[in-house]
VEXRO-903538 format. One record per residue (C-alpha): residue number from 1; z, y, x. Coordinates in nm, 2 decimals, padded with zeros to 4 digits, always signed. Each point is the difference from the previous one (the first is absolute). Layout:
BEGIN
- NUM;Z;Y;X
...
//
This chain:
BEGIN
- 1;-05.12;-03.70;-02.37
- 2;+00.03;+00.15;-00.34
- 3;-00.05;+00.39;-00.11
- 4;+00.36;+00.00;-00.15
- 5;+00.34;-00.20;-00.09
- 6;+00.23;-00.02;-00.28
- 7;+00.31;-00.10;+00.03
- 8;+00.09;-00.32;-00.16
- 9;+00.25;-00.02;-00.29
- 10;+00.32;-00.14;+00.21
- 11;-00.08;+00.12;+00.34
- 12;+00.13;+00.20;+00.27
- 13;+00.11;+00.35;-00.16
- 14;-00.23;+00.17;+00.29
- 15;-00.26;-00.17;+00.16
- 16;-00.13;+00.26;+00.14
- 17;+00.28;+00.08;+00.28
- 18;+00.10;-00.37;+00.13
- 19;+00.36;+00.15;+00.10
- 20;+00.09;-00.34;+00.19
- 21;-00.19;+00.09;+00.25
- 22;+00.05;+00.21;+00.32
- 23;-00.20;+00.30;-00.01
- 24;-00.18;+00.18;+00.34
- 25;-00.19;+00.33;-00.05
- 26;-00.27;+00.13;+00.18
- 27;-00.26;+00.35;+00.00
- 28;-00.20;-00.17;-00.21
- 29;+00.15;-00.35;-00.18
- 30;+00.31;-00.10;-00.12
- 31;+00.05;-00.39;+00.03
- 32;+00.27;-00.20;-00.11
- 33;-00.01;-00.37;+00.11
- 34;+00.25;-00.35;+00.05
- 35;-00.14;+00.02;+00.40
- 36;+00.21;+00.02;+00.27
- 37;-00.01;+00.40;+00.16
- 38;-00.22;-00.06;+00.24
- 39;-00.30;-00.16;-00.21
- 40;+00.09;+00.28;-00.26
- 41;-00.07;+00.26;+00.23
- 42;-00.34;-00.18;+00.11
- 43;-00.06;-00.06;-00.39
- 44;+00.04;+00.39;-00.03
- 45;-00.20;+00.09;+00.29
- 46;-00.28;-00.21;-00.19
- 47;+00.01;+00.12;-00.32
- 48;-00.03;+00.35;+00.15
- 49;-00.28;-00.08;+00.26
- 50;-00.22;-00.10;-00.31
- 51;+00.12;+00.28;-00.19
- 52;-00.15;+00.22;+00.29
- 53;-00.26;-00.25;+00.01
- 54;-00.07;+00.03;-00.40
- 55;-00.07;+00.39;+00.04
- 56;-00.26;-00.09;+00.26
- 57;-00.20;-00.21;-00.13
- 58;+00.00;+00.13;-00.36
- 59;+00.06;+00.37;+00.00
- 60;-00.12;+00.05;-00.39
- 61;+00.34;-00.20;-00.10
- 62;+00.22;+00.31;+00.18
- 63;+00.25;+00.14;-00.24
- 64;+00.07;-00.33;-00.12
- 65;+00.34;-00.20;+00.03
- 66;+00.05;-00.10;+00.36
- 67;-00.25;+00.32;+00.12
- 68;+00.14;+00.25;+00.24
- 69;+00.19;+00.23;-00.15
- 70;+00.11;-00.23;-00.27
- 71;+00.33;-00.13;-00.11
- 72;+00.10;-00.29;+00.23
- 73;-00.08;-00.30;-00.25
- 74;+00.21;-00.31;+00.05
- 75;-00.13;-00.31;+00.13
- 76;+00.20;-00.34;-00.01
- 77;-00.08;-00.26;+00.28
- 78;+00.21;-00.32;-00.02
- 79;-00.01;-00.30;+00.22
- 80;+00.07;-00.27;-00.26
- 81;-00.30;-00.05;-00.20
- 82;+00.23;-00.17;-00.33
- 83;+00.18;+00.36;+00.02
- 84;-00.41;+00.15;-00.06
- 85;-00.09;-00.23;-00.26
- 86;+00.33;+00.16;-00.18
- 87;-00.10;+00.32;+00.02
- 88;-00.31;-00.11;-00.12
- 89;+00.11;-00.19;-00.30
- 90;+00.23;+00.30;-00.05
- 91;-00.30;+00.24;-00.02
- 92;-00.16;-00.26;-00.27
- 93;-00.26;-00.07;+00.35
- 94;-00.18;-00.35;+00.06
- 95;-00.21;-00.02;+00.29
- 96;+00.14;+00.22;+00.20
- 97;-00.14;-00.13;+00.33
- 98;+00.24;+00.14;+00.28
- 99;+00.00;+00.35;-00.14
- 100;-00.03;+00.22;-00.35
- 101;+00.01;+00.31;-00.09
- 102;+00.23;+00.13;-00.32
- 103;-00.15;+00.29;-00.18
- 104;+00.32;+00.18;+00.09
- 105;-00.11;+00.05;+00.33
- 106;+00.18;-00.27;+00.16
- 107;-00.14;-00.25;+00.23
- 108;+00.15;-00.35;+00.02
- 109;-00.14;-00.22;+00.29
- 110;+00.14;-00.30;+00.20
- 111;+00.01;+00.08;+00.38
- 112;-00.28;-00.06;+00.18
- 113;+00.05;-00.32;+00.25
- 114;-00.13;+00.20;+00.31
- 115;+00.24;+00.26;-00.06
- 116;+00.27;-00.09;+00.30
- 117;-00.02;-00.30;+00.14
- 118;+00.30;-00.22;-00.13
- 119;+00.27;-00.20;+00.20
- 120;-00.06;-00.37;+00.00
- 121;-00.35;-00.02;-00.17
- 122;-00.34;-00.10;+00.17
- 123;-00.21;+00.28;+00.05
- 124;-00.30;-00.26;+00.10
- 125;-00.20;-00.11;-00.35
- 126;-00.28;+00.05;-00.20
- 127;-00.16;+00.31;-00.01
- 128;+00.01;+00.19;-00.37
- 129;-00.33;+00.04;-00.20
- 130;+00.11;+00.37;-00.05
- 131;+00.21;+00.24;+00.16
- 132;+00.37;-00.05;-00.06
- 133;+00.05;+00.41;-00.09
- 134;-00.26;-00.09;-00.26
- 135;+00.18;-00.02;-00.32
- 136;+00.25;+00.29;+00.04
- 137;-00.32;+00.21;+00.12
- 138;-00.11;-00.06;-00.30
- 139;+00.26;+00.06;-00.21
- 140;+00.05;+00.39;+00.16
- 141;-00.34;+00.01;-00.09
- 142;+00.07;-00.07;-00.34
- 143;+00.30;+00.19;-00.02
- 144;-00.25;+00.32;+00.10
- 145;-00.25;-00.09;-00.22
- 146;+00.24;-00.02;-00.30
- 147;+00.14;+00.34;+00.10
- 148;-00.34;+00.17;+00.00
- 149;-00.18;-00.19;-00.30
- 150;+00.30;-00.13;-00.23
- 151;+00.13;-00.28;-00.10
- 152;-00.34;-00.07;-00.27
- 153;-00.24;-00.07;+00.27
- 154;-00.15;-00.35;-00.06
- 155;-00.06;-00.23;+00.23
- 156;-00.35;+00.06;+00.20
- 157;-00.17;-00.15;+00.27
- 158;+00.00;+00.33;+00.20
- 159;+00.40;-00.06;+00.02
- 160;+00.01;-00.32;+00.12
- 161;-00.27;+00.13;+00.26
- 162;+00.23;+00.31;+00.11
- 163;+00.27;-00.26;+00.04
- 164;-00.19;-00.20;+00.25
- 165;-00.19;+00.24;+00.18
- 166;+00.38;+00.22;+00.07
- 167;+00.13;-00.38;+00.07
- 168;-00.22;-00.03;+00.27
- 169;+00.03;+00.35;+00.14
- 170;+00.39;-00.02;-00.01
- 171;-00.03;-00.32;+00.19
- 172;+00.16;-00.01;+00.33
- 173;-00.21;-00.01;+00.37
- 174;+00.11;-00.35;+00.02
- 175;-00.17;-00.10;-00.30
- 176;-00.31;+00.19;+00.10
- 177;-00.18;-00.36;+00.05
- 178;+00.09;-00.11;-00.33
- 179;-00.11;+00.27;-00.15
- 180;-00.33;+00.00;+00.13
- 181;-00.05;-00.34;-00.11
- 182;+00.10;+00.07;-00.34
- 183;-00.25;+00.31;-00.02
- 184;-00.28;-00.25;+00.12
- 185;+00.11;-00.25;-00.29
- 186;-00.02;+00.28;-00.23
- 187;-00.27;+00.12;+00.09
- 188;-00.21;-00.35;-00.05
- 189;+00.14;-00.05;-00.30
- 190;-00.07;+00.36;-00.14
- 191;-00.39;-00.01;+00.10
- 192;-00.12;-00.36;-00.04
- 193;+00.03;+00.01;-00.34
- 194;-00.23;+00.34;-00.02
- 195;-00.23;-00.15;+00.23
- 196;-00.05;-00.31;-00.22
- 197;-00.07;+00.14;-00.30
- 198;+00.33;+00.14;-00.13
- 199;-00.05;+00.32;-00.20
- 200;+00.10;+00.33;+00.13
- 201;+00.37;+00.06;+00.03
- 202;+00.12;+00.38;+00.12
- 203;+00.01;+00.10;-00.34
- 204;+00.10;-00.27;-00.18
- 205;+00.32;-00.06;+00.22
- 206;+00.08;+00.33;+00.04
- 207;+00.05;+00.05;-00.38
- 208;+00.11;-00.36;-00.12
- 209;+00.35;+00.07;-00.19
- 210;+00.24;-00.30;-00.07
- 211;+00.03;-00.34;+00.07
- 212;-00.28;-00.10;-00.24
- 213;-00.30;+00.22;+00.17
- 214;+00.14;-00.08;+00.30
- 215;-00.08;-00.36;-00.03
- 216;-00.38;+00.07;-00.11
- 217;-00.06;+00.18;+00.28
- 218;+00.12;+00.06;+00.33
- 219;+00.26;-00.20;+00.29
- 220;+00.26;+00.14;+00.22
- 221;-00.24;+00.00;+00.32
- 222;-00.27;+00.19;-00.21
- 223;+00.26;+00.25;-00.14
- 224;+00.10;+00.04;+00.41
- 225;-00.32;+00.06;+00.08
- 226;-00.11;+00.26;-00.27
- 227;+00.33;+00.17;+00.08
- 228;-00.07;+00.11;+00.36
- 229;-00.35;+00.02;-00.08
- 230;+00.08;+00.33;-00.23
- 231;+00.30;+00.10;+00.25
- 232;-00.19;-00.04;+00.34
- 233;-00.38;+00.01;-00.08
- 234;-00.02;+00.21;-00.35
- 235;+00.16;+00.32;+00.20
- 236;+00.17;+00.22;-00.24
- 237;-00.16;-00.10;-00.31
- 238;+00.09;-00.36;+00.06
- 239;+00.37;+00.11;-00.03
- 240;-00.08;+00.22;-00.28
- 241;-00.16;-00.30;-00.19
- 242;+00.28;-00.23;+00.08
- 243;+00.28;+00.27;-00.09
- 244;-00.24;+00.06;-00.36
- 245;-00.01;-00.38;-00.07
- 246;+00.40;-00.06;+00.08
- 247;+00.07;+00.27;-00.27
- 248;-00.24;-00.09;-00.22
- 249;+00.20;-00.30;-00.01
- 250;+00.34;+00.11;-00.02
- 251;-00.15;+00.25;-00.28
- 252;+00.01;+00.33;+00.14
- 253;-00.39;+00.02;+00.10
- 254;-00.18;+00.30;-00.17
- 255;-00.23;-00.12;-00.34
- 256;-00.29;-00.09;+00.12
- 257;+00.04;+00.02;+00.40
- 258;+00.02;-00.38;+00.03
- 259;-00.40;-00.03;-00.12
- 260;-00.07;+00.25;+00.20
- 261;+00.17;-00.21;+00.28
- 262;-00.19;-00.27;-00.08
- 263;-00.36;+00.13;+00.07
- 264;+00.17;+00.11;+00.33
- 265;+00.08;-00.38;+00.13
- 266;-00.35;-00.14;-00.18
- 267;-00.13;+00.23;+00.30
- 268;+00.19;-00.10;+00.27
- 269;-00.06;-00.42;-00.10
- 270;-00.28;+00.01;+00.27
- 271;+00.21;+00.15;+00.27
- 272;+00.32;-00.20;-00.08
- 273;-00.23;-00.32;+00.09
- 274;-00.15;+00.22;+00.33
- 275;+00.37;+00.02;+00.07
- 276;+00.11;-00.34;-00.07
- 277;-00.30;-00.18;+00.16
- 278;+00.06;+00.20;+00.38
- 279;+00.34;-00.04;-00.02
- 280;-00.03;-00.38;-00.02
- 281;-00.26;-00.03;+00.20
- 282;+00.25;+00.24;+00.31
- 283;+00.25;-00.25;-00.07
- 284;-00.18;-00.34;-00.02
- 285;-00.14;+00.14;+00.38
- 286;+00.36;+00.05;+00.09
- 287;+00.11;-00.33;-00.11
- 288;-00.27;-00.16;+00.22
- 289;+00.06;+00.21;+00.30
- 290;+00.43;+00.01;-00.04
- 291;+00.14;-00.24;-00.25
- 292;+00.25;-00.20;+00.20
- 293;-00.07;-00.30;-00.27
- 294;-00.24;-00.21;+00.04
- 295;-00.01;-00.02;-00.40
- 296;-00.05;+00.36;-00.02
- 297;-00.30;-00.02;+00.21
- 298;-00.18;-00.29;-00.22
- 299;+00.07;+00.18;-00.28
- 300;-00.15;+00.33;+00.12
- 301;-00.32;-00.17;+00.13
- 302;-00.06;-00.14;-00.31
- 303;+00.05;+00.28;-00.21
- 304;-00.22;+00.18;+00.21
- 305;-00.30;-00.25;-00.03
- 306;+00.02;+00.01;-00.42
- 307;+00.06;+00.40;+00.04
- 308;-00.26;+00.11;+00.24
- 309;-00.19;-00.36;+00.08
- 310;+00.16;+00.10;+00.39
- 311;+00.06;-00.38;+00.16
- 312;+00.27;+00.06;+00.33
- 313;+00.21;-00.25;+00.16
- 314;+00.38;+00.00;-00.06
- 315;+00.05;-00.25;+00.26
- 316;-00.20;+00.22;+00.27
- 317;+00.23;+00.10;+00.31
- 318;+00.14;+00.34;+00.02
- 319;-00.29;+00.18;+00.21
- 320;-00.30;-00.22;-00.21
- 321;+00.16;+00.10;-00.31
- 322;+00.09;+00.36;+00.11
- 323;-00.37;+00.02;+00.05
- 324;-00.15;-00.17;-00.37
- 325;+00.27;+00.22;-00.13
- 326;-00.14;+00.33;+00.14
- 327;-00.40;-00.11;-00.10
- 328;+00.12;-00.09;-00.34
- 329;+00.19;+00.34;-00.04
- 330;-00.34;+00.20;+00.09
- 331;-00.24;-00.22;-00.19
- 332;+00.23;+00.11;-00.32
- 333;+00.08;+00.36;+00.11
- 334;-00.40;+00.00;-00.01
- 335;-00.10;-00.24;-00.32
- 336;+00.38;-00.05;-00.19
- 337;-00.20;-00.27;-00.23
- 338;-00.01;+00.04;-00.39
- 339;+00.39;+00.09;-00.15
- 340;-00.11;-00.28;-00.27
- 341;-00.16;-00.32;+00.06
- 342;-00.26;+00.08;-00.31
- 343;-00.09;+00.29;+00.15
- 344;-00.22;-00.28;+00.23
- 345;-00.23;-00.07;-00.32
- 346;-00.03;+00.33;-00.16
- 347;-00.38;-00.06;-00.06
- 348;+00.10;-00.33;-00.17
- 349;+00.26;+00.20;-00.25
- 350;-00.21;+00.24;-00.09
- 351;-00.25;-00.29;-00.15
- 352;+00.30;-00.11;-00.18
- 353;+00.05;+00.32;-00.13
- 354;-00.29;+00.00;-00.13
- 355;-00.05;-00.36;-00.11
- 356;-00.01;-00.05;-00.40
- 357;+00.20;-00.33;+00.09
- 358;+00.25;+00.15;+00.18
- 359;+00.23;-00.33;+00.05
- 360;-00.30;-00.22;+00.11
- 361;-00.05;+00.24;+00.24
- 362;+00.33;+00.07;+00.10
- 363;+00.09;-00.43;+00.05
- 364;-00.31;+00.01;+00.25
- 365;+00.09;+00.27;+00.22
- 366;+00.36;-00.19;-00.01
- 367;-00.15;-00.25;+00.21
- 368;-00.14;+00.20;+00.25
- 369;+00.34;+00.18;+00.06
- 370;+00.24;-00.27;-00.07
- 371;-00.20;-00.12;+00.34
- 372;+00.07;+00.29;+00.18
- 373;+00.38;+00.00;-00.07
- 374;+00.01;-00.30;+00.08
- 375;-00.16;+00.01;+00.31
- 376;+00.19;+00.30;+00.10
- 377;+00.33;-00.17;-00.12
- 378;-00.03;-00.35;+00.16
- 379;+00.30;-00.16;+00.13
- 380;+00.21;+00.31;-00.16
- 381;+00.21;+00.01;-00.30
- 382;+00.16;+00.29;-00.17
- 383;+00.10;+00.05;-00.38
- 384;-00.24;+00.28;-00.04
- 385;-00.29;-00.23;+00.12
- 386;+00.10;-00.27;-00.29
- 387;+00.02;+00.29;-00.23
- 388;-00.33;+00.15;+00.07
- 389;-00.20;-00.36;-00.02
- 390;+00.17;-00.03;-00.42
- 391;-00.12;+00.38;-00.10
- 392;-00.35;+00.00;+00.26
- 393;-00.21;-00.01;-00.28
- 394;+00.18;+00.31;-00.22
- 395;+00.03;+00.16;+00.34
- 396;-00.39;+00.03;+00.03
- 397;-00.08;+00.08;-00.38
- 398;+00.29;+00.28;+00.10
- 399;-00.19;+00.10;+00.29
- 400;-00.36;+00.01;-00.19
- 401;+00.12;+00.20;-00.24
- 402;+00.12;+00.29;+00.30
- 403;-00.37;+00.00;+00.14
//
């Protein structure tokens, strides 16, 4: 999804108002699309629910393109995804992954496969990694976003972060389960990395800006994660900050307001990993008591015993592990364990610290914690594992320096 299009030289006189297609109109969307009446009606009645759903769940975009009391904007849904790819190529878009947004204010997205159930196809297959409603919920998003912060606002992290976290609230109930799964994913993949060693990351995700920061720093499930931090945890100044730092980025941030911004998130670093470390630890105990998935249930356990050294049985029966479940949950409610793993030698850091051989010292308090990890870790992989074993030894030296 791009902030804008130009027209190429050639091209349709109006891009902008596909006329080929039929147009339906409702309160608070017009949509034209190459879908039968029926699934155009239901392709309205979607784009409006997350319209509705849009105020919600992000009240500081009202006013924008899409809010109530707006100008119905026009969205295009067609079933036929060579007929999105020429819109896209139209717009001078590549990439556009079921859905973009023009900086018009027009929405182009293919239909969403769950939509109405068609004649003659299989309903029985695979289930989707995301929910299908995904990329035109994002595209509204973006269409909103655009509205209220112009069509200069670089790409960020905390964008792609509003995208999923409004993706999975606009998912339908019978995606629920998928969802959930997906938040646990994220979750993992957000923390472990903080709890091996990686170096704090509310700030420097929340004010990333373009593609370049964005790969220093940063990944989509961490960008999820610091979004509903600041939108369900930081209260009203969370949503204040996140506002600050999406203007900042599109250019329209007061001089100066962004530092200030700063020293705000540097504060809240220790209670984004508070956050982050209960709600893994709520979900892991979920996946052990409920996952329907065997997998899920492995994978749970063992990120348990590297997160809070807790050993439980996937494989117990329901009541057994009902009950390990239950102790587990109290014995963390009353010691959570350390949100870092170094946090387990901080007598051993500080004598790094104050080494006058810092490395020395640092390569033999490696040993001692690379034997930890591993011991916590056996029989488990995960990329953030691999990562933290390459960077253990700058993790530590990182970690000396903080006591």
């Amino acid at each position: 999804m791009l902030a804008g299009c130009v027209a190429p030289g050639g091209g349709p006189a109006d891009l902008h108002e596909p006329g080929a297609l039929a147009e339906v109109v409702g309160a608070r969307a017009r949509l034209r699309a190459d879908l039968d009446p029926e699934r155009a009606r239901a392709a309205l009645a979607l784009v409006e629910g997350l319209e509705d759903g849009l105020d919600t769940a992000f009240p500081f975009l009202s006013g924008a393109v899409g809010a109530v009391g707006s100008a119905a904007p026009l969205t295009v849904v067609v079933g036929d995804p060579a007929r999105l790819a020429l819109h896209a190529r139209e717009h001078g878009i590549t990439g556009a992954a079921g859905a973009f947004a023009c900086g018009r204010g027009e929405v182009f997205a293919l239909a969403p496969p769950d939509l109405l159930p068609i004649a003659g196809v299989d309903e029985a297959g695979p289930t989707p990694l995301e929910p299908p409603s995904r990329p035109l919920a994002a595209a509204l998003l973006r269409r909103r976003l655009l509205a209220r912060l112009g069509g200069e606002l670089q790409e960020t992290w905390l964008e792609d972060g509003l995208a999923l976290v409004w993706a999975d609230a606009a998912a339908p109930p019978a995606h629920a389960a998928q969802v959930r799964r997906r938040s646990r994913e994220r979750l993992l993949d957000a923390h472990l990395p903080l709890f091996l060693g990686g170096p704090r990351a509310l700030e420097a995700v929340a004010c990333a800006r373009g593609p370049a920061a964005k790969r220093q720093v940063g990944s989509p499930a961490l960008a999820w994660a610091v979004v509903r931090f600041l939108l369900a945890e930081g209260g009203r100044d969370g949503a204040r900050l996140l506002v600050l730092a999406l203007e900042d980025a599109a250019g329209l941030a007061p001089q100066g307001a962004l530092e200030a911004a700063r020293g705000e998130l540097r504060g809240l670093e220790p209670a984004f990993e508070r956050w982050l470390h209960r709600a893994v630890r709520e979900e892991l105990l979920e996946a052990l008591l409920r996952a329907p998935h065997a997998a899920d249930r492995w994978e749970a356990a063992a990120a348990l015993r590297l997160l809070a050294n807790v050993a439980l049985d996937p494989d117990a029966q329901g009541p057994e592990r009902a009950r390990q479940v239950q102790g587990a949950a109290t014995l963390l409610d009353e010691d959570p364990g350390p949100l870092r793993l170094l946090d387990l030698f901080q007598t051993e850091l500080a004598q790094v610290a104050q080494a006058r051989a810092r490395g020395p010292a640092a390569a033999a308090l490696e040993q001692r914690v690379r034997q930890e990890l591993d011991r916590r870790a056996a029989g488990w992989g995960h990329p953030a594992l691999e990562a933290a074993r390459q960077s253990l030894r700058r993790a530590i030296l990182r970690a000396a320096e903080g006591t």
